[in-house]
N, C-alpha and C positions, 0 to 999 in steps of 0.2 A: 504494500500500500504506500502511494506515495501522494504527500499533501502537502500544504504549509499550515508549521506549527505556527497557533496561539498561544497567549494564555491572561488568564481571566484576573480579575484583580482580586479574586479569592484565593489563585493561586492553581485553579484547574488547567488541566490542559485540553486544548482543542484541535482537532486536525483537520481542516478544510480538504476535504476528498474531494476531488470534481465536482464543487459547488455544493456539497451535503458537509454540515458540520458532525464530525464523531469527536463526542466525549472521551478522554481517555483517562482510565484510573490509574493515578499513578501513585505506586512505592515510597517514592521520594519525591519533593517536590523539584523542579525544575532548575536550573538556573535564568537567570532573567534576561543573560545576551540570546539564548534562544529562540528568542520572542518574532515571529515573523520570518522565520527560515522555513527554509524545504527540507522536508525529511523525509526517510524512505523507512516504512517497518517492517521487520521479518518476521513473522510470528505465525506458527505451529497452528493448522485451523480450528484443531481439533482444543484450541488451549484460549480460542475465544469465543464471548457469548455478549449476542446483541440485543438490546432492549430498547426500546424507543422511549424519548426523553425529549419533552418539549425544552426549550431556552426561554 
């Protein structure tokens, strides 16, 4: 998956997917130069699970 990261003033992160925002839970909180880059994720399918979440 690749998007550009967010992140929220609570401290969430957000992945902008081809125009659909996905929430992402995260471990640790982020660092803050982060904020508005492109990132690409690798993740296991079978190791995620999607829920729909209004903003």
């Amino acid at each position: 998956m690749r998007g550009r990261l967010n992140l929220t003033e609570d401290g969430a992160a957000l992945l902008d997917f081809a125009g659909t925002k996905v929430l992402l839970d995260l471990v640790d909180p982020l660092p803050e130069d982060v904020a508005d880059t492109w990132v690409e994720l690798f993740i296991e399918h079978d190791k995620v699970s999607v829920c729909p979440y209004a903003l």
